[in-house]
N, C-alpha and C positions, 0 to 999 in steps of 0.2 A: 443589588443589580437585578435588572428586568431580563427576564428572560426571551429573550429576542433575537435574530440569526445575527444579526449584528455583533451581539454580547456573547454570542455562544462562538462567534468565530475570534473574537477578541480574546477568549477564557484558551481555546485551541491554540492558539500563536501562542499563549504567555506556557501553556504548558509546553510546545515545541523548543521553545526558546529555552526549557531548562532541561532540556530533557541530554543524556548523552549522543555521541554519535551512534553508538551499541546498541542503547533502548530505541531510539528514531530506526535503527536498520529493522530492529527485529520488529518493534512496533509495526512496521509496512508488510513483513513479511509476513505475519498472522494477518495482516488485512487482506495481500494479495489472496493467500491461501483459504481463505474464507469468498472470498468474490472468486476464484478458478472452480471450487466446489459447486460454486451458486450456478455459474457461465461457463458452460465449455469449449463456447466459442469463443468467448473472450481469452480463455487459457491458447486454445489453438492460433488467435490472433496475437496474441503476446509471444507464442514460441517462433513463428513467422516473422513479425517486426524484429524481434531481438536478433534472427539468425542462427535461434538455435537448432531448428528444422533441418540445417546440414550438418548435425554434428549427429554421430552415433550414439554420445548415450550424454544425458545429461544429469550433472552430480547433485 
């Protein structure tokens, strides 16, 4: 197979596709956590959209 965005997002779905709910959660979660270190505003704009900007402490 050629390596191509094409192939590489076809290769991404079949591994999503096997993957559990468990490995998919945590899988995003080391992604988010890597992109909030990168972007602090992007972390400030995710705790805004979500709502969690009125909550006292989040877990």
């Amino acid at each position: 197979m050629e390596y191509t965005d094409d192939n590489m997002q076809s290769v991404a779905f079949k591994i999503v596709e096997n993957m559990s709910l468990s490995d998919l959660q945590a899988y995003v979660a080391e992604d988010y956590l890597f992109r909030f270190d990168q972007d602090s505003e992007f972390f400030e704009y995710q705790v805004e959209e979500l709502g969690l900007d009125k909550e006292l402490e989040v877990e």
